[in-house]
Kinemage of the C-alpha trace (Angstrom):
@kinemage 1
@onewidth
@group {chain A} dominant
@subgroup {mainchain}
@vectorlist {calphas} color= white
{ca unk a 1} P -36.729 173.461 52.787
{ca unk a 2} L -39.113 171.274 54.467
{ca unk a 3} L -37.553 168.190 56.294
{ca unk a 4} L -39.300 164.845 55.728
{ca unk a 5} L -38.754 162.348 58.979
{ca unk a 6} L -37.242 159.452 57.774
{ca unk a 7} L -39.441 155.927 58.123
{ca unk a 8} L -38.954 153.420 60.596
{ca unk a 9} L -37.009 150.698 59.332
{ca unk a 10} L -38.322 147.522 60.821
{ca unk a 11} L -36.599 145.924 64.257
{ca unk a 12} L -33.487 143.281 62.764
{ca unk a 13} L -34.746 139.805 63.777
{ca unk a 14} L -38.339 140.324 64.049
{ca unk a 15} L -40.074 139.243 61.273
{ca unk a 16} L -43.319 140.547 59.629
{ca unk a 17} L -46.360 138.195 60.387
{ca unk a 18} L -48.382 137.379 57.911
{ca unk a 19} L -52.375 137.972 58.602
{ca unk a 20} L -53.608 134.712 59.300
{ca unk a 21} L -56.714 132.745 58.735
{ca unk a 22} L -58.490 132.044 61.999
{ca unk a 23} L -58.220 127.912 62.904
{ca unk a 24} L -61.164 126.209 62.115
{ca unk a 25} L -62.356 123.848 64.893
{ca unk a 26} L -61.716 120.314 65.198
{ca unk a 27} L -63.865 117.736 64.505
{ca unk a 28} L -62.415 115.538 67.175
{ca unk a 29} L -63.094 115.502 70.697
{ca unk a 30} L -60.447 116.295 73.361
{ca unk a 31} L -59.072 112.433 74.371
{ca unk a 32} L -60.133 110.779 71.193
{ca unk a 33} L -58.371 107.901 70.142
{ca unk a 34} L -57.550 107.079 73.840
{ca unk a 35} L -57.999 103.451 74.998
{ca unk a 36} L -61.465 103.720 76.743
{ca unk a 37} L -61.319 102.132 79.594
{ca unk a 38} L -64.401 100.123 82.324
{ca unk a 39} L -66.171 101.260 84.991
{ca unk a 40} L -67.548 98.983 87.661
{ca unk a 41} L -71.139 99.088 85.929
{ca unk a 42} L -69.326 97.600 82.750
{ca unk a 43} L -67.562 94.938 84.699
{ca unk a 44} L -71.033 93.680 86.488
{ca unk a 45} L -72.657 94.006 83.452
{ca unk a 46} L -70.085 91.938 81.449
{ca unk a 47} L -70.093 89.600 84.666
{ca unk a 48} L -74.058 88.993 84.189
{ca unk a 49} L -73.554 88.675 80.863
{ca unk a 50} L -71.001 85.763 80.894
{ca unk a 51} L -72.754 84.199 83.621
{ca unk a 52} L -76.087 84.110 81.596
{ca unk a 53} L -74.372 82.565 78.424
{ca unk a 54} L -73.108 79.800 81.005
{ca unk a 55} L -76.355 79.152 82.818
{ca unk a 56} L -77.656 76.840 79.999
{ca unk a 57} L -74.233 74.624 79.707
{ca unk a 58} L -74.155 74.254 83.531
{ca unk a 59} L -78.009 73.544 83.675
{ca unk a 60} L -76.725 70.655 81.099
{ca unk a 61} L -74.057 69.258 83.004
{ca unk a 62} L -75.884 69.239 86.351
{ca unk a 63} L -78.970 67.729 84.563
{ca unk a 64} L -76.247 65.062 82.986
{ca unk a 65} L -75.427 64.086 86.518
{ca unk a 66} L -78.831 63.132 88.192
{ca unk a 67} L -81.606 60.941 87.742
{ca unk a 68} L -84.696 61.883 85.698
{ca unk a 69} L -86.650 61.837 89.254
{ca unk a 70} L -84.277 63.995 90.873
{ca unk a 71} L -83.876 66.911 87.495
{ca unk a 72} L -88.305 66.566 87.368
{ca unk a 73} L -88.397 66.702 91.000
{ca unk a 74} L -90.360 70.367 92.315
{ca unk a 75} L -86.983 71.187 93.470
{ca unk a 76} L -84.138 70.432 91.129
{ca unk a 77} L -80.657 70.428 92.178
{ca unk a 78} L -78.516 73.182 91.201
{ca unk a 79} L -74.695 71.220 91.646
{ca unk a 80} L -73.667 68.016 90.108
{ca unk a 81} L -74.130 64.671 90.827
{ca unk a 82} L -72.142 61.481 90.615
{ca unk a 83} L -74.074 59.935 87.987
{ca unk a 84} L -72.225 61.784 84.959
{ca unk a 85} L -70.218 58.511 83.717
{ca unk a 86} L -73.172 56.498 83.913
{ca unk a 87} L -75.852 58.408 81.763
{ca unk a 88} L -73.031 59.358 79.108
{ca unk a 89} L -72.263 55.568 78.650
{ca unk a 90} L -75.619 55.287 78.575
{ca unk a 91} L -76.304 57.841 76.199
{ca unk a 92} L -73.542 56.689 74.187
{ca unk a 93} L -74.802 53.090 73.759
{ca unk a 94} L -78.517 53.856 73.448
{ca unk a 95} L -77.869 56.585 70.526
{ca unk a 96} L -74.893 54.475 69.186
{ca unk a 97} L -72.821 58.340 69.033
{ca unk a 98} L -69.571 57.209 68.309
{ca unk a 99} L -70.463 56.774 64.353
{ca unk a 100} L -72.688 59.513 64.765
{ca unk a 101} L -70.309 61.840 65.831
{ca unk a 102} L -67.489 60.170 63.041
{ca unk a 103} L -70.343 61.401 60.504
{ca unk a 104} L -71.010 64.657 62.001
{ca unk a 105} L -67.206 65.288 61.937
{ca unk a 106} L -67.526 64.179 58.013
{ca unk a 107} L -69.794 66.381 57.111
{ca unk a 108} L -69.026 69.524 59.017
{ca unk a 109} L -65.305 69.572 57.557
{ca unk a 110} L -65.907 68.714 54.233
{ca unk a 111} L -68.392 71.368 54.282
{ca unk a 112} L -66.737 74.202 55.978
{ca unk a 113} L -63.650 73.425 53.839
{ca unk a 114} L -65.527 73.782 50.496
{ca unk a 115} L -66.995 76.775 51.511
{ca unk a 116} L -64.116 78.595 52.962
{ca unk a 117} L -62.688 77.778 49.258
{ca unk a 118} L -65.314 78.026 47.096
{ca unk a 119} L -67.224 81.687 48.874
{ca unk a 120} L -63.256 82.992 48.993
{ca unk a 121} L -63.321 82.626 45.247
{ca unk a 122} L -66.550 83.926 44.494
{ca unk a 123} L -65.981 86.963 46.955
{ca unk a 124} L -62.509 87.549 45.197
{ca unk a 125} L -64.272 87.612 41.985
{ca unk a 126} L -67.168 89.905 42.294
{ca unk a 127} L -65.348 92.546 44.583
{ca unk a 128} L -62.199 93.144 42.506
{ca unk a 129} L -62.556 91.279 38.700
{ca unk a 130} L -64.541 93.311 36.243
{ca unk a 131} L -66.983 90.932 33.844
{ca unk a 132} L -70.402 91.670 32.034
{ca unk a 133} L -73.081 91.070 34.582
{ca unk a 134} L -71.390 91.063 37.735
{ca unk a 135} L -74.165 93.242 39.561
{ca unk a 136} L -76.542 91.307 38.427
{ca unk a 137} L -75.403 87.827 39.378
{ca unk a 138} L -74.660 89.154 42.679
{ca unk a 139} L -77.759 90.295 43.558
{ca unk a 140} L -79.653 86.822 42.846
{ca unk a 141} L -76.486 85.334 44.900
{ca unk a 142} L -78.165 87.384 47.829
{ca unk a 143} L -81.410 87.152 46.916
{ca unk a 144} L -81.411 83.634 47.286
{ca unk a 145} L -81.054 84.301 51.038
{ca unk a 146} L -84.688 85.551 51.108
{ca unk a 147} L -85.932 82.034 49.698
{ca unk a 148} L -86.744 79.522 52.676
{ca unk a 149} L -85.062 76.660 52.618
{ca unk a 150} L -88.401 74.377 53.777
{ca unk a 151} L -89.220 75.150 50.457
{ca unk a 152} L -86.327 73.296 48.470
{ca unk a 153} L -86.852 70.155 50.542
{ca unk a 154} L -88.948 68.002 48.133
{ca unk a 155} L -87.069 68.856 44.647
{ca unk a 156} L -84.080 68.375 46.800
{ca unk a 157} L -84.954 64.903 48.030
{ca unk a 158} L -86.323 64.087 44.996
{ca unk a 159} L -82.826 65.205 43.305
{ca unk a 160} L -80.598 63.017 45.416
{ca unk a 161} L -82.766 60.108 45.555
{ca unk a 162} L -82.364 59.722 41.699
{ca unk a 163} L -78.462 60.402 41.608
{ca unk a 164} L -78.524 57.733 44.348
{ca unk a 165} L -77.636 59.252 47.570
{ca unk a 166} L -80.325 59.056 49.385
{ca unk a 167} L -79.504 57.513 52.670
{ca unk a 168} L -75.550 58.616 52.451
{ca unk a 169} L -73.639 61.107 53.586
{ca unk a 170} L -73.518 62.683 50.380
{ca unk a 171} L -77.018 63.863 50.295
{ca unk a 172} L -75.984 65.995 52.783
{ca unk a 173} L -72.672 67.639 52.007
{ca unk a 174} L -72.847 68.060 48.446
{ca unk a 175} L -76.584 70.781 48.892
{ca unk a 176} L -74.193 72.908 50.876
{ca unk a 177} L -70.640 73.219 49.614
{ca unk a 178} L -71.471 77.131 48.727
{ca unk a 179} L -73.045 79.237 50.727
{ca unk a 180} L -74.954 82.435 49.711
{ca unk a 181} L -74.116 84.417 53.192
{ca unk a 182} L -70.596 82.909 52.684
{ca unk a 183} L -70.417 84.919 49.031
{ca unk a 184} L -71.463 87.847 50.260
{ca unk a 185} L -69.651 88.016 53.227
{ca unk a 186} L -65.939 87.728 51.812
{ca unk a 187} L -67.071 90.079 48.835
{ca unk a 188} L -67.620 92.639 51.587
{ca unk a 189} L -64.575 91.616 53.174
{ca unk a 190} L -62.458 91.718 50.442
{ca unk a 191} L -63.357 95.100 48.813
{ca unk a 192} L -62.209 96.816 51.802
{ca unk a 193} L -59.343 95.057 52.455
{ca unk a 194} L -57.785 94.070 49.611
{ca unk a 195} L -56.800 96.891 47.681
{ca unk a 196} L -55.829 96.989 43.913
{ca unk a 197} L -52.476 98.101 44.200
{ca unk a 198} L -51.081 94.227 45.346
{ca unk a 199} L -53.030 92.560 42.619
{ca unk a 200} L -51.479 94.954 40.007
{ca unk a 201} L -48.009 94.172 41.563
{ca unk a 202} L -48.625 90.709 41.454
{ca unk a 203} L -49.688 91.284 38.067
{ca unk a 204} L -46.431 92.996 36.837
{ca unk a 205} L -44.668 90.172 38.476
{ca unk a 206} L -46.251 88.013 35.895
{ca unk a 207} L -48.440 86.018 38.445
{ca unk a 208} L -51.117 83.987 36.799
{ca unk a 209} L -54.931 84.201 38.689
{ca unk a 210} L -53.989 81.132 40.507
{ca unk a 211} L -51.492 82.408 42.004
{ca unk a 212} L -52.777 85.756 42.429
{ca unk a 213} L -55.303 83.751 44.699
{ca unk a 214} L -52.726 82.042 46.408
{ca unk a 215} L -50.315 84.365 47.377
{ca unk a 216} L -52.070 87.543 48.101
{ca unk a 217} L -55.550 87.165 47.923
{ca unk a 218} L -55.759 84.415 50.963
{ca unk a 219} L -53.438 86.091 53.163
{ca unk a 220} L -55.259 89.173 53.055
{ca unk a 221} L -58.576 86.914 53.566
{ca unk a 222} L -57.490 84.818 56.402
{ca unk a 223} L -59.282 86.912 59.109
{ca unk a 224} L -63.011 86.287 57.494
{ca unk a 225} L -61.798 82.863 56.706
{ca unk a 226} L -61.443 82.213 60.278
{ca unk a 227} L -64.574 83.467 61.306
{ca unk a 228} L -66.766 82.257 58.281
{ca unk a 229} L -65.600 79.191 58.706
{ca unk a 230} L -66.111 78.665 62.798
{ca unk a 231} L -69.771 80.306 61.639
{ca unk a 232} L -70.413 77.270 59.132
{ca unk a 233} L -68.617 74.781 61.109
{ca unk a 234} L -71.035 75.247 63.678
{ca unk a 235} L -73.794 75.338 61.379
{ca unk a 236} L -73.417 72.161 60.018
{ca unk a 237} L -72.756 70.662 63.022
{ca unk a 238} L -76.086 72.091 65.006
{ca unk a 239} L -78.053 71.212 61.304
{ca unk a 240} L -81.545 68.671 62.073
{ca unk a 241} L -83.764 69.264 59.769
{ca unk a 242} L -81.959 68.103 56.020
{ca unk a 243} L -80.261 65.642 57.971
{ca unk a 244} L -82.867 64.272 59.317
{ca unk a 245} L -84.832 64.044 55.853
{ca unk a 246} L -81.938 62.518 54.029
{ca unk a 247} L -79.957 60.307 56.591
{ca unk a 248} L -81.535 57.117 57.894
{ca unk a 249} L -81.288 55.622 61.230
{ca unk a 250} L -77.991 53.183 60.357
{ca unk a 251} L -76.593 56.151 59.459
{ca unk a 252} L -76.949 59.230 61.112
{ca unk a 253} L -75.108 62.270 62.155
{ca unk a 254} L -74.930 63.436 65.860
{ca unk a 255} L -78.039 65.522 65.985
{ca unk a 256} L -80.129 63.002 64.503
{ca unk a 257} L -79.405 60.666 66.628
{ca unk a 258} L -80.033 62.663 69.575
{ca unk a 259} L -83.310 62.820 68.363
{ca unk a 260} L -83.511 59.410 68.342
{ca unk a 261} L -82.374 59.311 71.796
{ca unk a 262} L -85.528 61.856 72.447
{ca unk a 263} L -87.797 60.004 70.375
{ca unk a 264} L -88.931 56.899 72.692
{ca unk a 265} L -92.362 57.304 74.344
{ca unk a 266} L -90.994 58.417 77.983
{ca unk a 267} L -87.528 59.585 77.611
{ca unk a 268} L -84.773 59.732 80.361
{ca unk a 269} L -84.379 63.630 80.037
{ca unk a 270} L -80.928 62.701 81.835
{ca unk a 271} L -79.189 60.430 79.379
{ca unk a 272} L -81.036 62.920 76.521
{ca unk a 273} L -78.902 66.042 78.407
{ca unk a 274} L -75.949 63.715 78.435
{ca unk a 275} L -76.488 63.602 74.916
{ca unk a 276} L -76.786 66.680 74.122
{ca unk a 277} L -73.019 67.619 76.352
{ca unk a 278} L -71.643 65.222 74.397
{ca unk a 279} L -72.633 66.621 71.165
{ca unk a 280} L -71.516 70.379 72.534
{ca unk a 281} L -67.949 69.397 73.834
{ca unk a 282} L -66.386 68.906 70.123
{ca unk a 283} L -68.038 72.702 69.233
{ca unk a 284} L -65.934 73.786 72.791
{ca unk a 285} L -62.581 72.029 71.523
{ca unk a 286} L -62.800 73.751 68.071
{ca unk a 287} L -62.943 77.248 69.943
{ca unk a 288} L -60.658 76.712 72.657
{ca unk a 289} L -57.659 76.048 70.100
{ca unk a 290} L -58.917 78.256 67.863
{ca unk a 291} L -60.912 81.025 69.628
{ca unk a 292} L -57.784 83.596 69.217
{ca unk a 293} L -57.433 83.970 65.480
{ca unk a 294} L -61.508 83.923 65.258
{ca unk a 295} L -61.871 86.641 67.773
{ca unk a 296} L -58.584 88.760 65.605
{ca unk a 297} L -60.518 88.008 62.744
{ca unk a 298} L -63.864 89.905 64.046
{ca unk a 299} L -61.849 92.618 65.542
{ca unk a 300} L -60.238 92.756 61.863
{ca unk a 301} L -63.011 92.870 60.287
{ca unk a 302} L -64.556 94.974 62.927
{ca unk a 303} L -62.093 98.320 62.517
{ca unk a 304} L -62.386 98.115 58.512
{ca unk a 305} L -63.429 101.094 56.636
């Protein structure tokens, strides 16, 4: 009789492992994710930085404060002088800026508000509606950005001279309501950050287009809103050249008539710099109050995708 030895029974509480599958390395970096944070190289380089931006708007307001002998002289003056009050009421009387600046205030709002709603629309429409020849309309909307604009100038003029605008403000504003940069800039915005599942929803709720738009559409948008519009405001504001060709001297906007104020034979280059701070200090205003949502809305847009 031959004795068989009886098997092992497996230890009580220690279970049997399983062969596993080796772990595959990750893709990530030890620390990623982490807040990165400055050196002292990126501080003095940020430092330079900020003090080079600032160089030109100082070089301004010193050159706003002297006499045109003293900013020509071999050795200009690097602080202010006392004779800020004086050129800017001189600037302001010579150039006649207070209507100037009521027009550039005109123009610049009533175009940076019918862009903002007109280029939300259009963006809205080609990144999430489906119609027959969407591709195709969007690519001459960008295309158009490859035409110059020096070359629209005479049909242009021509245009609003025979409507009867030529001379008003409306020669100016009504060229530039829509913006082809504007278009394609919320259609890239809104593709990535609007998805489909809230317009469905709003669908189901039984909300019209309108109020599709309304409700979720430019809350979602208000980021690129924010910084499209500071980007036309300023824009319009800085614009010379169409201004210049359709505007007349009774009735200019600010940059035209600082280059009036430029325009005499021998200019005072320090009542043409107080000009010109004048002209800058509304564009500072508009970002003081609202440089926080436009810097939100580039970091928004900047961590999409």
């Amino acid at each position: 009789m031959t004795m068989t030895s009886p098997t092992k029974a497996p230890a009580i509480g220690v279970p049997r492992t399983a062969h596993r599958a080796p772990r595959r390395p990750s893709r990530f970096k030890p620390g990623a994710g982490k807040q990165l944070q400055g050196g002292p190289f990126a501080y003095i380089a940020l430092a330079v930085v900020g003090i080079g931006s600032l160089l030109p708007l100082y070089w301004t307001l010193v050159a706003a404060s002297h006499t045109q002998d003293e900013v020509l002289a071999s050795t200009p003056p690097f602080l202010p002088g006392g004779r800020l009050m004086h050129n800017l009421d001189a600037a302001w009387n010579q150039a006649h800026l207070g209507k100037a600046i009521v027009n550039s205030v005109v123009v610049s709002g009533c175009i940076t508000a019918a862009t903002l709603f007109f280029c939300t629309l259009a963006g809205y429409a080609f990144s999430k509606m489906r119609f027959r020849g969407r591709n195709v309309l969007m690519t001459a909307v960008v295309a158009t950005l490859t035409i110059p604009p020096q070359l629209s100038v005479v049909p242009l003029f021509m245009m609003m001279s025979d409507i009867g605008w030529g001379g008003n403000l409306e020669s100016v504003i009504f060229p530039t309501l829509v913006s082809a940069f504007g278009v394609f800039f919320m259609r890239q915005y809104l593709t990535e950050a609007l998805p489909y599942e809230l317009i469905e929803a709003a669908k189901i709720d039984g909300a019209n287009n309108f109020r599709i738009v309304l409700s979720v559409v430019l809350p979602v948008a208000r980021p690129a809103m924010m910084v499209l519009g500071m980007l036309t405001f300023v824009q319009a504001w800085n614009d010379f050249f169409w201004p210049y060709l359709a505007l007349n001297q009774q009735n200019p906007t600010l940059q035209v008539a600082l280059g009036q104020l430029s325009a005499s034979y021998t200019p005072d280059q320090s009542i043409v710099m107080a000009g010109a701070l004048i002209s800058t200090l509304p564009l500072l205003v508009v970002f003081v109050i609202f440089g926080k949502q436009i810097v939100g809305g580039i970091m928004s847009g900047a961590v999409k995708g």
